[in-house]
C-alpha positions in Angstrom: 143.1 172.3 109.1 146.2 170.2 109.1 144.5 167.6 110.2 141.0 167.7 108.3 143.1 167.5 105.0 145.0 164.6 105.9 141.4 163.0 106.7 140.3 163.6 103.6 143.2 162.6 101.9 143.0 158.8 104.0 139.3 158.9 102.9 140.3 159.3 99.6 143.1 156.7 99.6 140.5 154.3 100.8 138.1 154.8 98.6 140.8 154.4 95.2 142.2 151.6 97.3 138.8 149.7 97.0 138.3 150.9 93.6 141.9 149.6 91.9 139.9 147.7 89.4 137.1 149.6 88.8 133.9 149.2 87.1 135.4 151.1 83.7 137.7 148.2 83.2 141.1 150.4 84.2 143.5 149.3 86.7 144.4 152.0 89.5 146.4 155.3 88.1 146.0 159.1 88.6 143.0 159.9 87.5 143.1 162.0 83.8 139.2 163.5 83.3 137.6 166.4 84.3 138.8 168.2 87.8 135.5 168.6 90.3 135.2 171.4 92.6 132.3 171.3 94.2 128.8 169.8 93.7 125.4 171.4 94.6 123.9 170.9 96.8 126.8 168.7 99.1 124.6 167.0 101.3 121.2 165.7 101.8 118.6 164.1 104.4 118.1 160.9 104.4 114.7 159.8 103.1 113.9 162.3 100.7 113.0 162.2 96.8 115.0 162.1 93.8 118.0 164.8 94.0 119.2 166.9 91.0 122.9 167.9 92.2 125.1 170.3 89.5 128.5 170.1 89.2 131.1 172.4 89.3 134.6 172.1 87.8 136.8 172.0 85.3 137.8 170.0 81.8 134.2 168.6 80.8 132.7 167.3 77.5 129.2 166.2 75.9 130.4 162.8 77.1 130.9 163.3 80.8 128.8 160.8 82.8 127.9 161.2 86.2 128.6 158.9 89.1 127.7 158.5 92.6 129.4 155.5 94.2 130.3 154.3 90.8 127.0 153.8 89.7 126.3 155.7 86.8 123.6 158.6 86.8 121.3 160.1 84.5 123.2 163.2 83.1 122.2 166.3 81.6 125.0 168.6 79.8 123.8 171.9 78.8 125.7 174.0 76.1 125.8 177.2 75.1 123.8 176.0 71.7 121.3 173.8 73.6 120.1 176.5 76.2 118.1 175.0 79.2 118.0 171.4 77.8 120.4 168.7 77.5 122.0 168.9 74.9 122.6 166.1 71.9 125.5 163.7 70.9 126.7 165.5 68.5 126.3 168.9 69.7 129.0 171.3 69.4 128.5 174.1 71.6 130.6 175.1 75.0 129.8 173.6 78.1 127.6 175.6 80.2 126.7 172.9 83.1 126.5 169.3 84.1 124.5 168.4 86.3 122.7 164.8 87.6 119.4 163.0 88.8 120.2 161.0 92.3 117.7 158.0 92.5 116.1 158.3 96.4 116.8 155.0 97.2 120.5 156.1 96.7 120.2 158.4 99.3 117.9 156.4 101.2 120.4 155.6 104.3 122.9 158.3 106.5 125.8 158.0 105.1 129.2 160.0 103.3 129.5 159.2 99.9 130.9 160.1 96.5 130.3 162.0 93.2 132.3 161.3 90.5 132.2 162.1 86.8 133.6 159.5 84.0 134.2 160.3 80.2 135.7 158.9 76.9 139.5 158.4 77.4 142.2 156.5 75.1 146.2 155.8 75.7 148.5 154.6 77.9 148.2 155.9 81.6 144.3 157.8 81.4 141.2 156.6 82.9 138.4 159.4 82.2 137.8 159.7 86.0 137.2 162.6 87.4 139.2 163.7 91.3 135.7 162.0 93.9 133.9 164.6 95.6 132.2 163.5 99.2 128.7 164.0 99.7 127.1 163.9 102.7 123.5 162.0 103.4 122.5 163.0 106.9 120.1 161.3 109.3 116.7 162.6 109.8 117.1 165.4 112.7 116.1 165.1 116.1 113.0 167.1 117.0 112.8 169.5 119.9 110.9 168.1 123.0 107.7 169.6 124.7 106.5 169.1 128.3 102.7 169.2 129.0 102.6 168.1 132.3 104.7 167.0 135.5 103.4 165.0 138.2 103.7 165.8 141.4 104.3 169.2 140.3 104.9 170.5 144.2 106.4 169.0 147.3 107.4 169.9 151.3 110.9 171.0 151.9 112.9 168.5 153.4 110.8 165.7 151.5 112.9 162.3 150.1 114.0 161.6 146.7 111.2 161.7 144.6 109.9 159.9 141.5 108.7 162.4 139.0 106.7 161.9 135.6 106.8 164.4 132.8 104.3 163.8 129.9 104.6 165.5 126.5 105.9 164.6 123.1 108.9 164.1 121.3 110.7 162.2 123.2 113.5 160.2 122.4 114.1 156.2 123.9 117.3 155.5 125.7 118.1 153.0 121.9 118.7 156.4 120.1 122.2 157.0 119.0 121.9 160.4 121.1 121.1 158.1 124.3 117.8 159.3 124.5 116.1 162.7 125.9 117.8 164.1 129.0 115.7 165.8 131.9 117.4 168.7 133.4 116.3 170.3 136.8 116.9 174.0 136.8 117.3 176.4 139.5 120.1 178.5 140.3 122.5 175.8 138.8 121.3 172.9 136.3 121.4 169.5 137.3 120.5 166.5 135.5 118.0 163.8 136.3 118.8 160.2 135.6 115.7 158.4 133.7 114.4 155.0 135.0 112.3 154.8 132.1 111.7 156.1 128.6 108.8 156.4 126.0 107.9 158.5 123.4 105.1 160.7 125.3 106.7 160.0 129.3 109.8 159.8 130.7 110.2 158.6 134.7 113.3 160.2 136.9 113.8 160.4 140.5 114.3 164.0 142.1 117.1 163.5 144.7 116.2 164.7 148.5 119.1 167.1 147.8 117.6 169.3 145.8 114.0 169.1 147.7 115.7 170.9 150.7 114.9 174.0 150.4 111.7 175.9 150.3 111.5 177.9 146.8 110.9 177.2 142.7 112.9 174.9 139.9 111.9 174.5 136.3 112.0 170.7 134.4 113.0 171.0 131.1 113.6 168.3 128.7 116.3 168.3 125.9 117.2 166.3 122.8 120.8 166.3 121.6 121.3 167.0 117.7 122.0 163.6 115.9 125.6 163.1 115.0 127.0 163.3 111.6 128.2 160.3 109.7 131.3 158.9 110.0 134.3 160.5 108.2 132.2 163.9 107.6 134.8 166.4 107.3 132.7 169.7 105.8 129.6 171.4 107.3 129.0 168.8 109.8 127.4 170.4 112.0 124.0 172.3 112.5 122.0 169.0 110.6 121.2 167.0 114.1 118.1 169.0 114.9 117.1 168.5 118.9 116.8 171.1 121.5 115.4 172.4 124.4 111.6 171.9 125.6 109.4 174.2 127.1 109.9 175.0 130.8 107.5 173.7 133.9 107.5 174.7 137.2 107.9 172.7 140.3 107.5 174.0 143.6 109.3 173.5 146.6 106.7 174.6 150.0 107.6 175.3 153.4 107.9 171.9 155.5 104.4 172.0 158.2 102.1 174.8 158.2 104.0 177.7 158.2 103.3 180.6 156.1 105.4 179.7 153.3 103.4 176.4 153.0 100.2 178.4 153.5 101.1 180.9 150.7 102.1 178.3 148.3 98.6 176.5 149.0 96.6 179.9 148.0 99.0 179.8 145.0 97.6 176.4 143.5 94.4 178.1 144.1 94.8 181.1 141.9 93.5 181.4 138.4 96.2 182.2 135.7 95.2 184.8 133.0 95.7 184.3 129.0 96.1 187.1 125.9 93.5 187.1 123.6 95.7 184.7 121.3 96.8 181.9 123.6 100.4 183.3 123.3 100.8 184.8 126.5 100.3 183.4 129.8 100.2 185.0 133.0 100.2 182.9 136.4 101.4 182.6 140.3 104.1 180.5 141.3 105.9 180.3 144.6 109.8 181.0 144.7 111.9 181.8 148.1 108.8 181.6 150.4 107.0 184.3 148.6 104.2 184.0 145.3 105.6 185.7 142.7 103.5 186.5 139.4 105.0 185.2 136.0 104.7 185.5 132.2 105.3 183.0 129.7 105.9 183.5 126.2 104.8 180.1 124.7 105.6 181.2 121.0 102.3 179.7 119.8 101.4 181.5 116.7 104.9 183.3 116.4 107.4 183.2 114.0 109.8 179.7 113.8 112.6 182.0 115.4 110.5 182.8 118.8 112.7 181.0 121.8 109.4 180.5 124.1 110.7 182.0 127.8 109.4 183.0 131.1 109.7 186.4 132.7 109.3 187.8 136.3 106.3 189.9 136.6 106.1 191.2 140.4 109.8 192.4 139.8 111.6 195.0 142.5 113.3 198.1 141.3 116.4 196.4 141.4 115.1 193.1 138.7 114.9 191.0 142.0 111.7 189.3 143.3 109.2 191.1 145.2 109.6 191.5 149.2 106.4 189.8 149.6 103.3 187.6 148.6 102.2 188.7 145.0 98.9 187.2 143.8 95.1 188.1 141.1 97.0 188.2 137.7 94.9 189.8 134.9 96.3 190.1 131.6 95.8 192.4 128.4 94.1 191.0 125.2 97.7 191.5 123.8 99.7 190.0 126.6 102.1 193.2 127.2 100.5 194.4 130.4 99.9 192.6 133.5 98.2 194.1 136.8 98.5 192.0 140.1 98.4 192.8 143.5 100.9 192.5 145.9 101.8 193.5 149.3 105.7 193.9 148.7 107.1 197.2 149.2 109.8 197.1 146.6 108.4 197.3 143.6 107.9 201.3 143.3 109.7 204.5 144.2 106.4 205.7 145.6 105.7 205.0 149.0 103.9 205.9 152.0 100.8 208.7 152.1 102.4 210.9 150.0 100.6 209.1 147.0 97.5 208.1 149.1 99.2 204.8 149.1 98.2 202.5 152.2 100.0 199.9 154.1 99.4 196.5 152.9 98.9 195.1 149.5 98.6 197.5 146.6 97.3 197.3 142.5 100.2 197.6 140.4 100.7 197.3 136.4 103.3 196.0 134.9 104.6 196.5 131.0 106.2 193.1 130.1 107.4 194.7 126.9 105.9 191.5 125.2 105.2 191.9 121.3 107.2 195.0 120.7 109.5 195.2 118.3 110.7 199.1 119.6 112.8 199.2 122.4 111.1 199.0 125.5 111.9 198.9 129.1 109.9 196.9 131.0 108.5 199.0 134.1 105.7 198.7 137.0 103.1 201.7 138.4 101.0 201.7 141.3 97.5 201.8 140.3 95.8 202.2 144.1 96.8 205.7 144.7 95.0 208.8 144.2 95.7 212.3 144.9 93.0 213.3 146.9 93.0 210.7 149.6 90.3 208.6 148.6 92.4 205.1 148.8 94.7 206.3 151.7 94.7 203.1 154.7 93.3 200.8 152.1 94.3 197.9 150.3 94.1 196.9 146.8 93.5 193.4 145.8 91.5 191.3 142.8 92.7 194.0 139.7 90.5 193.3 136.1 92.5 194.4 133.4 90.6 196.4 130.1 91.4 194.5 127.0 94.3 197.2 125.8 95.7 197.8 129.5 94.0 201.2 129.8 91.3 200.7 132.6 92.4 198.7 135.9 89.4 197.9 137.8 89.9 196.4 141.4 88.9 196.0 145.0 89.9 198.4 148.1 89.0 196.7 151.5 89.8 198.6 154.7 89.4 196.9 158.1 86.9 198.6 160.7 88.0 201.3 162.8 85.5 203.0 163.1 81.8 203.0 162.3 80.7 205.1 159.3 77.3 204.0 158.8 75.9 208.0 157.0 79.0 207.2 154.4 77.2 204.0 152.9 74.0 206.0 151.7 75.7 209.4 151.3 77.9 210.3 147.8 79.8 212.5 149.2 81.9 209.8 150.7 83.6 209.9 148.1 86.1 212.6 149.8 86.2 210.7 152.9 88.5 208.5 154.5 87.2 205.0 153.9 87.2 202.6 156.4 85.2 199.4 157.2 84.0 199.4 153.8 84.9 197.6 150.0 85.2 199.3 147.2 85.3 199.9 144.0 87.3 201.6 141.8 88.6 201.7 138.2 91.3 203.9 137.1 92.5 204.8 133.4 96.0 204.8 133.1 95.4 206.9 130.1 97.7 204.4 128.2 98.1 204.7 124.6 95.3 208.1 125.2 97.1 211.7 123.9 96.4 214.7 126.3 95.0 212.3 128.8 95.2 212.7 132.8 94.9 209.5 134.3 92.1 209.6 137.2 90.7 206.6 139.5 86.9 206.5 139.3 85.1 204.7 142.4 81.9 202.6 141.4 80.4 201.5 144.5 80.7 201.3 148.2 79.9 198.6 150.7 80.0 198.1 153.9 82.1 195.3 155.4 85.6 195.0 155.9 88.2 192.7 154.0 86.9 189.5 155.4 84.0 190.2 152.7 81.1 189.0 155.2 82.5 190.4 158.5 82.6 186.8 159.7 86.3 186.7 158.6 85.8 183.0 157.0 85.0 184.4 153.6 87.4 186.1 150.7 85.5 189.4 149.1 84.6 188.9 145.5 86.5 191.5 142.9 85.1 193.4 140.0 85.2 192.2 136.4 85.7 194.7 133.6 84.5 194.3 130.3 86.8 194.6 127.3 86.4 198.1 126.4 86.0 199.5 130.1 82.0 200.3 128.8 80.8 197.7 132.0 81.8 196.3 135.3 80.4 193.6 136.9 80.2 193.3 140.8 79.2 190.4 142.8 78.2 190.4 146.1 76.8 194.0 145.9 73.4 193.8 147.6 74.2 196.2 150.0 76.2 198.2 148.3 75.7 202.1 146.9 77.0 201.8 143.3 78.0 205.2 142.0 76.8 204.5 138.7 74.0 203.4 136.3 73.6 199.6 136.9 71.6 196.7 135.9 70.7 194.2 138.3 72.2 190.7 137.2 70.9 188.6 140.0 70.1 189.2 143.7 74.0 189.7 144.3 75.2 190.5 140.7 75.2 194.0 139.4 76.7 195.6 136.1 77.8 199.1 136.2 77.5 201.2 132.9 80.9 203.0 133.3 80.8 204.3 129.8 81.5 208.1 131.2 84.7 207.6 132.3 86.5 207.4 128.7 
């Protein structure tokens, strides 16, 4: 504190120093007017329009003229007998305010100056000044960054440094008094990228082969630092600079050759991500440690000017880790809170085994993110793909369709032939049965947000066939697609298929399933 008054004080000194014959015709003394506290507001952007500042203080008459640098404003005294207007010459009513019109083109440029005030004064030793009050003219903040695109946006392990382009806005050239927008590259530590090149919509680093290594995730996120205050600003300096952090995009790291980490991170580029209703929400599949992971991202379009846009793990283990294994098919809720996937990692539930029906392989599960409520939540997972009777037992579930409030999960059970069942694909009653060699499927209300509700799995049809969709083990089986309000499924593929329910026939392989019974 010390130290900011004796700033002040040099500042001060300076500026009396350059003013010892002064515009009023009086040679440097103490200074004999009115006392100044404070003025209102203290500081100001630059570039904006004419400013009315008030002052506060003591030891003011009708007279009192404000300055700012010496150069006399426009000033309005209000009195206790002139009420909301300035008042006149010769009025004689108390002072109730002073306050001053500030030309734009005096605050035009960044810089710290100085209000003043001036009145009538007479006799050896008085000058009418009033004590200088600094004002503060900042520069035009920084904005905050965004990142549309990154290119490449994947590479092997073990690959050499690599040039990397990021697109987006905001950027800031290397000539800024902030030394332009820094690229940082994010994983378990933060590391930050040297640009070769700089414009306002792409910036050019070089990734080093260091941190292309090892097989896994990183984020690139670009970030502008606030602009500094002008020189000699002593008071509320800080939190005027504007900058910040961009938005987050992921670059992933495959597996070196064809093994399966580089074979799971290619079916990961092919996987289609899934969007709420408003655009806000985003869920997709990314790679990270060998494994595809689901994600969601909060983008904070549409949200409130306090959202912090961030990126949660979907297919998260008991313990907030990643899943044990590949995670993949995200479908989201209209509203962006729940997210089914299916994945074949066993970590993600306390159920396991056939005491829930559950198979071996990859399940259905349903995650609440807890996005867009304001209550505390806790986000949590359940295993749709189980049923109590059996039903599902040695099957897997893959491909889920999510209802538009999270309610209904349709998806796909495939089982691989064991055994031939050809009475079950005509007969019902299979229902009961252990299915095997055979797709399925099945849509099961959760009974979320439903009172008195027991949640029960449904099946809709049965085909014949085992996960390789055409037996010839070359093609992937097509999953159902549920309509907003559960009313309708629609199935592709189904031309041999026995569908449980009332169905109109979309094309020679396209059926839609009135499922309007099950709410």
């Amino acid at each position: 504190m010390k130290r900011s008054w004796t700033a002040i004080a040099v500042t001060f000194a300076a500026f009396f120093a350059a003013t010892g014959c002064n515009d009023y015709g009086n040679t440097f003394q103490s200074n004999t007017g009115a006392f100044l506290q404070f003025v209102s507001p203290s500081n100001v952007t630059a570039g904006g329009a004419d400013l009315t500042i008030t002052l506060t203080g003591q030891g003011f008459v009708l007279q009192t003229v404000v300055t700012f640098n010496q150069q006399k404003l426009k000033t309005c005294i209000v009195t206790t007998t002139a009420a909301n207007t300035c008042a006149p010459a010769n009025d004689t009513g108390s002072i109730v305010s002073v306050s001053a019109v500030v030309p734009a083109a005096m605050i035009a440029k960044p810089g710290t100056d100085f209000v003043q005030t001036v009145q009538p004064h007479s006799g050896t030793g008085t000058n009418g000044l009033s004590n200088p009050v600094a004002f503060i003219v900042f520069p035009p903040p920084n904005p905050v960054p965004t990142v549309t695109t990154i290119a490449p946006n994947s590479a092997p392990s073990g690959s050499a440094a690599l040039p990397l382009t990021i697109t987006g806005t905001n950027f800031l050239l290397t000539s800024d008094p902030t030394g332009g927008s820094q690229v940082f590259w994010n994983t378990a530590t933060q590391t930050a990228l040297t640009a070769t090149n700089i414009t306002t919509t792409q910036i050019q680093v070089t990734v080093p082969a260091t941190l292309l290594a090892t097989a896994g995730t990183a984020t690139v996120t670009v970030n502008n630092l606030p602009v500094p205050p002008p020189a000699n600003c002593q008071i509320n300096c800080t939190g005027h600079g504007g900058g910040g952090t961009s938005n987050a995009t992921t670059f992933t790291i495959t597996g070196a050759g064809g093994n399966s980490a580089n074979a799971s991170a290619a079916l990961v580029e092919e996987e289609t991500p899934a969007v709420s209703l408003d655009g806000r929400y985003v869920g997709y599949t990314a790679s990270q440690n060998g494994h595809a992971q689901i994600f969601a991202r909060d983008t904070c379009q549409g949200a409130e000017p306090s959202c912090q846009p961030r990126t949660i793990l979907v297919s998260s283990a008991l313990d907030g880790t990643a899943a044990s294994d590949d995670s993949h098919s995200p479908s989201m809720s209209s509203d962006g809170r729940y997210v089914a996937f299916s994945s074949a990692a066993a970590n993600l539930v306390t159920e396991t085994g056939t005491s829930t029906g559950m198979g071996t392989g990859r399940q259905v599960y349903l995650r609440d993110t807890c996005f867009g409520v304001s209550a505390s939540c806790t986000p949590s997972t359940q295993l749709i793909s189980t049923d109590p009777n059996g039903t599902l037992l040695g099957t897997e579930g893959i491909l889920p369709s999510l209802s538009a409030s999270g309610r209904y999960v349709a998806f796909l059970a495939v089982t691989k032939s064991q055994a031939a069942q050809a009475s079950a694909a005509t007969s019902k009653s299979a229902a009961s049965t252990i299915n095997s060699g055979y797709r399925q499927v099945f849509v099961r209300d959760t009974c979320l947000g439903a009172a008195n509700c027991t949640p029960k799995i449904t099946r809709i049809s049965l085909q014949p066939g085992d996960g390789s969709g055409t037996g010839t083990g070359t093609t992937k089986p097509p999953g159902p697609a549920i309509s907003g309000s559960a009313d309708h499924v629609a199935l592709a593929g189904g031309t041999t298929a026995t569908l449980f329910m009332h169905s109109v026939a979309i094309d020679d392989g396209v059926f839609l399933a009135l499922t309007k019974s099950q709410q």
